[in-house]
C-alpha positions in Angstrom: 0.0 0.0 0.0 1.6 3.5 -1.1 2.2 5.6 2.3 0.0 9.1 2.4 1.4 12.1 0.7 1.9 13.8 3.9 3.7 11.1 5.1 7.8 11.6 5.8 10.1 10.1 2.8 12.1 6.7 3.8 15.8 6.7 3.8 15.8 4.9 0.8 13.6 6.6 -1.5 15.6 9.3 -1.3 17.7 10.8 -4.0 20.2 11.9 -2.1 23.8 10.5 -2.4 23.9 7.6 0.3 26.0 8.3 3.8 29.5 7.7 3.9 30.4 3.9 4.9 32.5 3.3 7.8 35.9 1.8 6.4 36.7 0.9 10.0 34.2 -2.4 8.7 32.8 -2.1 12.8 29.0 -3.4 13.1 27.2 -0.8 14.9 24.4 -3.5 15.3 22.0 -0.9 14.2 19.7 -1.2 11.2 21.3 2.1 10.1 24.7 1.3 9.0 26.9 -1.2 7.0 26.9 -1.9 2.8 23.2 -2.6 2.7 21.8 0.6 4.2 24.2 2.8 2.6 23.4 0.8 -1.1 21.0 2.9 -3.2 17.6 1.7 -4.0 18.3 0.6 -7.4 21.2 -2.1 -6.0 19.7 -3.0 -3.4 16.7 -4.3 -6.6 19.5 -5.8 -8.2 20.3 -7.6 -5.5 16.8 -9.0 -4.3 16.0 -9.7 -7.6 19.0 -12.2 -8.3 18.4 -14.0 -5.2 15.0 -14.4 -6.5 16.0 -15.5 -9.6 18.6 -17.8 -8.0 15.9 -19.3 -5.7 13.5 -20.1 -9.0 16.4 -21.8 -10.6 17.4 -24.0 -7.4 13.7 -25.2 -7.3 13.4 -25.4 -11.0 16.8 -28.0 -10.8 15.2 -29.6 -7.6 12.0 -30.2 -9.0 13.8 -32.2 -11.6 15.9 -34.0 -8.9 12.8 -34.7 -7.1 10.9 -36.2 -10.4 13.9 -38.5 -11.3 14.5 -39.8 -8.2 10.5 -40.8 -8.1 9.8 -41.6 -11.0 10.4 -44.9 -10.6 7.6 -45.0 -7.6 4.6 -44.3 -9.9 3.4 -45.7 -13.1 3.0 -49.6 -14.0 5.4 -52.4 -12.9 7.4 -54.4 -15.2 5.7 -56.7 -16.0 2.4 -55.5 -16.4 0.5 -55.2 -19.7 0.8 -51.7 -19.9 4.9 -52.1 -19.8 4.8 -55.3 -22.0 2.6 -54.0 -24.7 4.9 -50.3 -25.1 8.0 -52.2 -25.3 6.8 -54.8 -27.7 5.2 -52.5 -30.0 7.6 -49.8 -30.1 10.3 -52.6 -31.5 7.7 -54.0 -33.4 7.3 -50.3 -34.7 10.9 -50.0 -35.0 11.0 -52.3 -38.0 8.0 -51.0 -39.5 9.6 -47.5 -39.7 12.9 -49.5 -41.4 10.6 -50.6 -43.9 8.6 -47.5 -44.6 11.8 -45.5 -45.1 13.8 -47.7 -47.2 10.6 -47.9 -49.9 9.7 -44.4 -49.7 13.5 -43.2 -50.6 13.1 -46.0 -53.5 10.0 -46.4 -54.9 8.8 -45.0 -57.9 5.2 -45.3 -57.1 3.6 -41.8 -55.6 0.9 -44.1 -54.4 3.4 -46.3 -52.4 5.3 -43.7 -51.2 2.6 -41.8 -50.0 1.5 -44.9 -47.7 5.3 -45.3 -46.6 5.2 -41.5 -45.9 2.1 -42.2 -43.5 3.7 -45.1 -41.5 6.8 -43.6 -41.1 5.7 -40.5 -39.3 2.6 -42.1 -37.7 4.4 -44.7 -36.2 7.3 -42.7 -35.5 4.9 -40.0 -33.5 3.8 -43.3 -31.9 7.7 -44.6 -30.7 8.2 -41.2 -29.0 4.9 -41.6 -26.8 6.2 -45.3 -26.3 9.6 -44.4 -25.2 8.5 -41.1 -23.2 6.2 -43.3 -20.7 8.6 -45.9 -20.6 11.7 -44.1 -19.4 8.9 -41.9 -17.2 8.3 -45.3 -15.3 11.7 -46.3 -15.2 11.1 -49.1 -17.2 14.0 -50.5 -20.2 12.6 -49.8 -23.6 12.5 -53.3 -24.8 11.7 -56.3 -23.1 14.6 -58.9 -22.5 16.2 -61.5 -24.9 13.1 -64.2 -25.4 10.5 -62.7 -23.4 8.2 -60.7 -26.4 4.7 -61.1 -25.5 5.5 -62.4 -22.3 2.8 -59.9 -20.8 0.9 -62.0 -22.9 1.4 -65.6 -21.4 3.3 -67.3 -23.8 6.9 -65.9 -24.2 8.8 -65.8 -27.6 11.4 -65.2 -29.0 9.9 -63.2 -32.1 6.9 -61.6 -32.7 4.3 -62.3 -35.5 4.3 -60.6 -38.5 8.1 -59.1 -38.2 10.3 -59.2 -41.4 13.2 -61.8 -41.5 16.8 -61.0 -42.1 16.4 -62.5 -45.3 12.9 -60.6 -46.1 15.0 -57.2 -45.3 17.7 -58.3 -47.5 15.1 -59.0 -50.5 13.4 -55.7 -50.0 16.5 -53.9 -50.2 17.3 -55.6 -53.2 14.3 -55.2 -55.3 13.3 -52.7 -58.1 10.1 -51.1 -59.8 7.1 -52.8 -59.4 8.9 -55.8 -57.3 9.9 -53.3 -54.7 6.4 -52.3 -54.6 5.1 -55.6 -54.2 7.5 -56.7 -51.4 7.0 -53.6 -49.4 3.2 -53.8 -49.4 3.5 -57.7 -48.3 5.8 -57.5 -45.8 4.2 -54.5 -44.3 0.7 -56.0 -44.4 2.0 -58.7 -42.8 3.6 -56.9 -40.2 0.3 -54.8 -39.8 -1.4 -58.5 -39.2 0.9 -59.8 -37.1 0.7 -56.8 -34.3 -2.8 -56.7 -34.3 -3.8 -59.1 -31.8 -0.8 -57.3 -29.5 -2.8 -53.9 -30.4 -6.4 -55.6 -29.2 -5.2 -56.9 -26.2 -3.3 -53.7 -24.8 -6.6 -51.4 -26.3 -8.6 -54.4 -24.2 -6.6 -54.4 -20.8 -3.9 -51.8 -20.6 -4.3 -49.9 -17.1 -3.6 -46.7 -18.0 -6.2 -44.9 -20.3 -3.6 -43.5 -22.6 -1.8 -46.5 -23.3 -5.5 -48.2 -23.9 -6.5 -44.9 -26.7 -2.7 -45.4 -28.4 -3.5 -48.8 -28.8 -7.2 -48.8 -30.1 -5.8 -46.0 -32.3 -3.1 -48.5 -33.5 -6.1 -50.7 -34.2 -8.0 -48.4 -36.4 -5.4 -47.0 -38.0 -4.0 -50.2 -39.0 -7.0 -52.1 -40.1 -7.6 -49.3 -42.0 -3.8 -49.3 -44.0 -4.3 -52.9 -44.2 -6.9 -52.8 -46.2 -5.6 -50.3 -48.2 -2.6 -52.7 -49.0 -4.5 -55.3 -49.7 -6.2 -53.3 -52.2 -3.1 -51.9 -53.6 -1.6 -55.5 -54.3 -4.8 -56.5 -56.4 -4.1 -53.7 -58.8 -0.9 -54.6 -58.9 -1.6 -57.8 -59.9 0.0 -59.7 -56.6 -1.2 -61.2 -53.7 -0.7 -61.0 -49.8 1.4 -63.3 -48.3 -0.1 -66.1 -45.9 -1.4 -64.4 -42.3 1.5 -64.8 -39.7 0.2 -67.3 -37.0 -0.9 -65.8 -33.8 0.7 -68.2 -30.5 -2.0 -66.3 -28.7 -4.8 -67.3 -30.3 -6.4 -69.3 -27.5 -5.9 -66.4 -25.2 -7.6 -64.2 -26.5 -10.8 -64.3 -24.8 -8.8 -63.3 -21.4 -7.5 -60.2 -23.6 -10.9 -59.3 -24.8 -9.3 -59.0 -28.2 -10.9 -60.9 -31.7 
């Protein structure tokens, strides 16, 4: 509240040059003399307003001391579906992306490389969310050697639907129309073989975001798939066999289809 008009001027809204400062460096042990008192308003600002500043930035790097030392406190265990599902898929992503690249920098076809364009960066958008609540739970990225689909109940060593070495090495060496062809079956297939991983973590996954990425995995995927499927027929080729599911008498506890 601004003081009355009539009301005496403080010592340190004056204009005045400040009082000498004692050299002898004595403390009177008044509130009259020493540095501070004799500073002018405008340092003693200065002053207050870098140990404010100085007090933000400790809490500012605290806060993030504080969040990485709990973050591991919060979130769902290893383990769990929520975990098991985000690790799974974002490898299973991982080679999807791999794919998508390699054909659109190749391909020929504006039609292909438009649908290579739109998994790449949809499913790249959909790694960084992975990988953002994964490290925000503490948890490793990827599950350990053998255990894919563990969450699931039947450990493997590789999921359904993912591209062998030797699938890679015949994508990368085709041409034309075969490059088209190759890419749309082993990416169809790959779309097929994460779907029921996709059902089961929209189905059961604890955490309401990790459910709405994966039912948006689902309908985004169905959707591409059938747009492959379609794309092979005017291409004059057809899918490759379905990928088998080891799941596929589990499902009913997943609620998937």
């Amino acid at each position: 509240m601004s003081a009355p008009a009539d009301s005496p001027v403080s010592d340190t809204d004056r204009t005045d040059p400040p009082p000498p400062v004692d050299d002898d460096g004595d403390d009177d042990g008044g509130s009259g003399g020493g540095w501070w008192s004799a500073s002018p308003t405008w340092a003693k600002a200065v002053v207050a307003g870098g140990l404010a500043l100085l007090l933000v930035l400790v809490g500012v790097i605290g806060g993030i001391a504080l969040g990485r030392s709990t973050a591991e406190s919060y979130g769902p265990a290893e383990g769990s579906i929520d975990v098991g599902f985000l690790q799974d898929m974002t490898v299973h992503h991982g080679q999807a992306v791999e794919m998508a690249v390699w054909a659109r920098t190749n391909t020929a076809d504006p039609q292909v490389r438009q649908l290579a364009f739109d998994i790449e960066s949809t499913q790249t958008a959909q790694v960084g969310r992975m990988e953002g609540w994964l490290t925000l739970w503490g948890q490793a990225l990827s599950p350990p050697p053998g255990q894919y689909m563990a969450w699931m109940g039947m450990p493997t060593a590789s999921m359904p639907g993912m591209a062998s070495p030797e699938d890679l090495a015949r994508l990368r060496a085709a041409t034309g129309r075969e490059l088209d062809v190759v890419f749309l079956q082993l990416m169809l297939r790959h779309h097929q073989g994460g779907l029921p991983m996709m059902q089961a973590g929209a189905a059961d996954a604890s955490v309401p975001a990790v459910r709405a990425l994966a039912q948006s995995m689902v309908a985004s995927q169905t959707a591409e798939s059938a747009t492959m499927t379609q794309m092979l027929a005017e291409r004059g080729a057809a899918p490759l066999p379905a990928p088998t599911d080891p799941h596929a008498g589990m499902h009913g506890m997943h609620g998937g289809g």
